[in-house]
Structures are given as C-alpha cells and as structure tokens.
C-alpha positions in Angstrom: -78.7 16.9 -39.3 -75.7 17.3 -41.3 -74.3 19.5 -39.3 -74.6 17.6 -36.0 -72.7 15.0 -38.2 -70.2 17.0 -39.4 -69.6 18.3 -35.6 -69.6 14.7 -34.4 -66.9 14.1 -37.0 -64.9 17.1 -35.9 -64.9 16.1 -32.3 -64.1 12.4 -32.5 -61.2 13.2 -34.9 -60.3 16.1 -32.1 -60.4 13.2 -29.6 -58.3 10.2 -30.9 -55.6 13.1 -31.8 -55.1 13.9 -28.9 -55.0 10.6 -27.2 -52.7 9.8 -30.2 -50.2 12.7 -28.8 -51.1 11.6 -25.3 -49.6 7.8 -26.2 -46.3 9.8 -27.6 -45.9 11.7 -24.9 -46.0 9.1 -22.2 -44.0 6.8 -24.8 -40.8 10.2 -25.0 -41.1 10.3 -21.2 -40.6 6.6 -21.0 -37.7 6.2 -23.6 -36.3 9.5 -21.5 -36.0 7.6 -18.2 -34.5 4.5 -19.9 -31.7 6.4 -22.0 -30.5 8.8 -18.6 -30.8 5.2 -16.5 -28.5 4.0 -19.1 -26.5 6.6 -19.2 -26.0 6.8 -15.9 -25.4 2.8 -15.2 -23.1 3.2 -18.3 -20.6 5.9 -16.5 -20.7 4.4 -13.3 -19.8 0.6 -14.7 -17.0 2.5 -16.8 -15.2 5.1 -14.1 -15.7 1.3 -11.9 -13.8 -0.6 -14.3 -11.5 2.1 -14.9 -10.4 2.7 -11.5 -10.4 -1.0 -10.3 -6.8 -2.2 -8.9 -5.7 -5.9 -9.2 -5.1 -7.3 -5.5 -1.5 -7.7 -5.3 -1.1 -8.4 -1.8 1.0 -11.7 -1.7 -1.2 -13.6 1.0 1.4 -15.5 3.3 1.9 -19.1 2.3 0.9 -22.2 5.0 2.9 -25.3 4.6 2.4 -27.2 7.8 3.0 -30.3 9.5 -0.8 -31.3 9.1 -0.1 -30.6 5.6 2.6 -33.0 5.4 1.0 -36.1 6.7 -1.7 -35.6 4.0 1.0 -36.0 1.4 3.0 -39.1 3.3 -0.9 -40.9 3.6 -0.8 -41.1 0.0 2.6 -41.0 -1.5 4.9 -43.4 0.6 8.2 -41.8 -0.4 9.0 -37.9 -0.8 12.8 -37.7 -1.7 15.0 -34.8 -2.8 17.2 -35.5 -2.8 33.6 -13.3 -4.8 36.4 -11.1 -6.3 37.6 -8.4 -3.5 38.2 -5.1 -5.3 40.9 -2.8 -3.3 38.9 0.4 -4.5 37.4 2.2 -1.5 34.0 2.2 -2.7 33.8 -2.0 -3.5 35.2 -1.8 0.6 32.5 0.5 1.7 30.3 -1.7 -0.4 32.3 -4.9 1.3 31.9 -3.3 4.5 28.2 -2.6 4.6 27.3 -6.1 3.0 28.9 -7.4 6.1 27.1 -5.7 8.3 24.0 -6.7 7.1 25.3 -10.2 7.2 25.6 -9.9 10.8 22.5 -8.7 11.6 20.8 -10.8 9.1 22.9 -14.2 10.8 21.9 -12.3 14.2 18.4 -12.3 13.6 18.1 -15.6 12.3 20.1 -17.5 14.7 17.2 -18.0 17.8 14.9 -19.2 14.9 17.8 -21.5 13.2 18.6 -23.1 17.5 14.7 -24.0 17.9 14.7 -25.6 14.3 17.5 -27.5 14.8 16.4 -28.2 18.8 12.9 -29.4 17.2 14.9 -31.9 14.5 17.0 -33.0 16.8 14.2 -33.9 19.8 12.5 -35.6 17.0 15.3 -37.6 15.7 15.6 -38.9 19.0 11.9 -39.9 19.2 12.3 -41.7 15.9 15.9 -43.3 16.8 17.4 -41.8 13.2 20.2 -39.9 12.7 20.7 -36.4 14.3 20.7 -33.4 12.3 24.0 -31.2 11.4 23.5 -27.7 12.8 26.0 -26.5 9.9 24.0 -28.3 7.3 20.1 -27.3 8.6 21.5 -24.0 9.3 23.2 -23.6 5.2 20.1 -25.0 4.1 17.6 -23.0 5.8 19.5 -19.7 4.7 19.7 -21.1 0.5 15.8 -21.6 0.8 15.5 -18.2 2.0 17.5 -16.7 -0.2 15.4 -18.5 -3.3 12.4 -17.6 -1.8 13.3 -13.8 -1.5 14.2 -14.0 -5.3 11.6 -15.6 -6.0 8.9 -12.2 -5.9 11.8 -10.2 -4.7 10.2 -10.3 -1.4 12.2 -11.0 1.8 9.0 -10.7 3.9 8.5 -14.4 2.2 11.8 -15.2 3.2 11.0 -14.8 7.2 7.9 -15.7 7.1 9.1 -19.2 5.3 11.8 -19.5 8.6 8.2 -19.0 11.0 6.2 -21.8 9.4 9.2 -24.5 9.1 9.5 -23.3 13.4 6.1 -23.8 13.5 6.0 -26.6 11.4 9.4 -28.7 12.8 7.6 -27.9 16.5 4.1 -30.0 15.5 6.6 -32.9 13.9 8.7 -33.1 17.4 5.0 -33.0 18.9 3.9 -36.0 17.0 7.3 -37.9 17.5 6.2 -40.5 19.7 3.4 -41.5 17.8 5.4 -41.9 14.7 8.0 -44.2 16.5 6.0 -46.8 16.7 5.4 -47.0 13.1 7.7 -49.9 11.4 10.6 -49.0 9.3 8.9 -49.2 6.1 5.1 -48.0 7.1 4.3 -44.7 4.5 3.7 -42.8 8.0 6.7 -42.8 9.2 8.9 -39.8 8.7 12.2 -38.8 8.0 13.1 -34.9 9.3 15.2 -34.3 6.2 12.3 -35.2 3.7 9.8 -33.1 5.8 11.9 -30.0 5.4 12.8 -30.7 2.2 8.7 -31.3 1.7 7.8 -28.1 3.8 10.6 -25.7 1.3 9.2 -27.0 -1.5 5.5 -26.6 -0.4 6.0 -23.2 0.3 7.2 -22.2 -2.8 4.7 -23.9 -4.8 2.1 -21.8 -3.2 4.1 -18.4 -3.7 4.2 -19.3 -7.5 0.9 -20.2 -7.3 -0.2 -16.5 -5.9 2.3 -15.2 -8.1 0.2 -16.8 -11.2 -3.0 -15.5 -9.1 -1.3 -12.1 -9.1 -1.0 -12.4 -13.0 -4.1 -13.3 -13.7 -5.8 -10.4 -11.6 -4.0 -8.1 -13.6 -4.7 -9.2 -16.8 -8.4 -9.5 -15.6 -8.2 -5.4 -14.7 -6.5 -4.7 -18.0 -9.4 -6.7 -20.2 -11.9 -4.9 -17.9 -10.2 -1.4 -18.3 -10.1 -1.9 -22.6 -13.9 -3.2 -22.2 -14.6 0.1 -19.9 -14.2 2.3 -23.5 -17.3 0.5 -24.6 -19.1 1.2 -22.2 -18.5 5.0 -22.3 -19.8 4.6 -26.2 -22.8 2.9 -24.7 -23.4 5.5 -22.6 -22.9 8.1 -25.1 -25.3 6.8 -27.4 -27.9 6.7 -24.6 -27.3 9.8 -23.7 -28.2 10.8 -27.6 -31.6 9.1 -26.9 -32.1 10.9 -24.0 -31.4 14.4 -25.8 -33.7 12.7 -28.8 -36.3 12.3 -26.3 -36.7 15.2 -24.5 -36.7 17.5 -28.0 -39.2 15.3 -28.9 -41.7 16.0 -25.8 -40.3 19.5 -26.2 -42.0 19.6 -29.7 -44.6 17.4 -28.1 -45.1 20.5 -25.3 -45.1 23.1 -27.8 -48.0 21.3 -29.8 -50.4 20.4 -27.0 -50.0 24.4 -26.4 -51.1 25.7 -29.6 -54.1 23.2 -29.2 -55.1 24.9 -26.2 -57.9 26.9 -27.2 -61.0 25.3 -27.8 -62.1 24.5 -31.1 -65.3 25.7 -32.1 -68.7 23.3 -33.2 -69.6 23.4 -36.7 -72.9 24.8 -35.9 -71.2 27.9 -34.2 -69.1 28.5 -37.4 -72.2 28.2 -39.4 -74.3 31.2 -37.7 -70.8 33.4 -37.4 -70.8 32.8 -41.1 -74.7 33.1 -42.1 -75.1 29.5 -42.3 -72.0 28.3 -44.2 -69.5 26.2 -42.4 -66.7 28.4 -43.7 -66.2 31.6 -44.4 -68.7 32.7 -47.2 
C-alpha cells in the first residue's frame, strides 16, 4: 500500500513538472516572437525616419481675381500705396548682363502687352484712368525681381507674370459688371489696387510655403534625432530575443535528459530485493 503511494507521489510530482516546463516553454517562445517583432518594427521605423526627406518642392502660388473680390467684399479699401569699370573682365561681365537683359525684356514683353491690353480694356469699362505702359511695365519687372530673391527662385518670378495675365484677364472679364457699381460701393475696383493686391498676395503665400518648408525640415531633423532611440529599443529587444531563445535552448536540453522513462517504485523495489533504493 505504501508503495502504490509512494509511486502515486512520484508520478503526480513527474506530471505537474513537466507541465510546469511546458508553461515555460510556450511562455520563451512567446516572449521570442514579441522581442524579434520588436526588433524588427524598431529597425524599420528607424532606417524610415532616418531616410525621410522634407518636401521642398515650392508649390506654385494662386493669387486670382476670384481671390480678390473675396478681400474687396470685406475690406472696402486696399491701398498701397552702377559704376562702369574699364577693365575687360567688368565689360565681358557688362556685356553678358546685357544680353541677358535682352532676352529677359524679350521674353517678357508679349506677357507685359496683354497685362497692360487687359488694364487698359478694363479701365475703359470702369471709365477710370488708363494705365502707363512705362509704369505697369517697371512695376511688373521690381515685383519679379523681389519675388526671385525672395527663395532665390526665378521660376516664382514667371510664374508671378502668368497669374497677374491670368488674373488682369478675369478682371477685364468682369468689367462691365463692376461699372455699374457706384463710385463709393466696396465692389468696385481700381486696376492699380488689384495688382498691387494680386503682388502682394503672391508673396504672402511664397513666405507662407517658405515657413512650411521650415517647418518640414525641422520636423525630419526631430524625427532623425528620435530615430537613435529607436535603434536602442530595438537593440534591447533584440537582447530579449537572444535571452529567450537560450532560455528554450536550456529548456530543449532539459526536456531531453527527461526522456527516458522513469521507473515505478514497485519496479525499483524487486530490482533492489524489496527496498526502494539501492540496499
């Protein structure tokens, strides 16, 4: 009887060991996955952050006529109102500069007639003064010429001549209607404050993307300082995993040297001439 007890013993202590190793096995192979997910999520979030480019694309400003009547609904008045050097190199210099003055004035002179042709249809419309082809014309250029500087960009520059064509082109469109506003009705409009309106409208929005541009790349520095954290994260996960998998190594090696059956208490007894052990 006591040695059915003893046996019963043997076996139930036999059993809950080896569901104990059981639970920390399936416990490594869990906290194994989790560490090589994290380190993995870890690397890719850093080499993203790392390799992430601010979008410096200066996206092409839209000041437009529509634009312009939005402003005059709810504001009734918008006012706003070289040494020669004889050296052959400063002529060279000289020489060149001119050149690209001509082909600069060239370029710009079909865009500066339908401006002024759009002004002066419209001051027509309106019955107000016509506009000075000199002065739209030296006004135009000096807006280009602080827009290029502006971001250093002379793309801008053209592509501020374009919307004020574009622009000058919808006010001529809309001249008759505006004529028969009164003198001193918010909705009429003068075609010297609406340029003045559209130049300064345009640069507002490129020192708005400009600040955009800023903030983009202080954004991908911040994330490229945080990205070194995340390396450390993964590194330390990556610990875990190598902690783990020993573990279930160890684990491995155990459940092997358990393999062979253990014998009952009542077999070790007759081996041993009726002692449990070795008499």
């Amino acid at each position: 009887m006591s040695a059915i007890a003893d046996e019963s013993i043997v076996h139930a202590s036999v059993k809950i060991e080896r569901q104990f190793f059981t639970l920390v096995r399936w416990f490594g192979l869990l906290v194994t996955a989790l560490a090589l997910v994290g380190v993995v999520v870890s690397c890719l979030v850093a080499v993203g952050k790392m390799t992430s480019k601010a979008n410096e694309h200066m996206r092409q400003p839209t000041a437009t006529y529509a634009d312009y009547m939005q402003v005059k609904e709810h504001d009734q008045a918008v006012h706003t109102t070289a040494n020669v050097d004889d050296t052959l190199e400063r002529k060279e210099q000289e020489a060149a500069k001119a050149a690209a003055e001509v082909e600069y004035l060239r370029r710009l002179k079909p865009h500066l007639d339908l401006i002024l042709n759009n002004l002066t249809l419209y001051a027509a419309k309106v019955d107000v003064g016509k506009p000075s082809a000199q002065a739209v014309g030296d006004y135009v250029r000096r807006n280009m010429t602080e827009i290029s500087s502006i971001n250093n960009n002379e793309d801008l520059a053209w592509g501020y001549v374009d919307s004020l064509e574009k622009a000058s082109t919808d006010l001529t469109a809309d001249g008759e209607r505006i004529a028969k506003f009164g003198i001193n009705d918010a909705r009429r409009v003068r075609w010297d404050e609406f340029i003045a309106w559209h130049a300064n409208a345009f640069k507002e929005q490129i020192v708005q993307e400009k600040r955009r541009i800023n903030g983009e790349n202080i954004r991908i520095a911040e994330e490229k300082a945080s990205a070194l954290f995340n390396l450390y994260a993964a590194g330390g996960a990556f610990a875990v995993f190598v902690t783990a998998t020993i573990l279930l190594v160890l684990l491995r090696i155990e459940r092997n040297t358990r393999a062979t059956p253990i014998k009952s208490v009542s077999e070790q007894k007759n081996k041993n001439g009726g002692c449990p052990v070795e008499c």
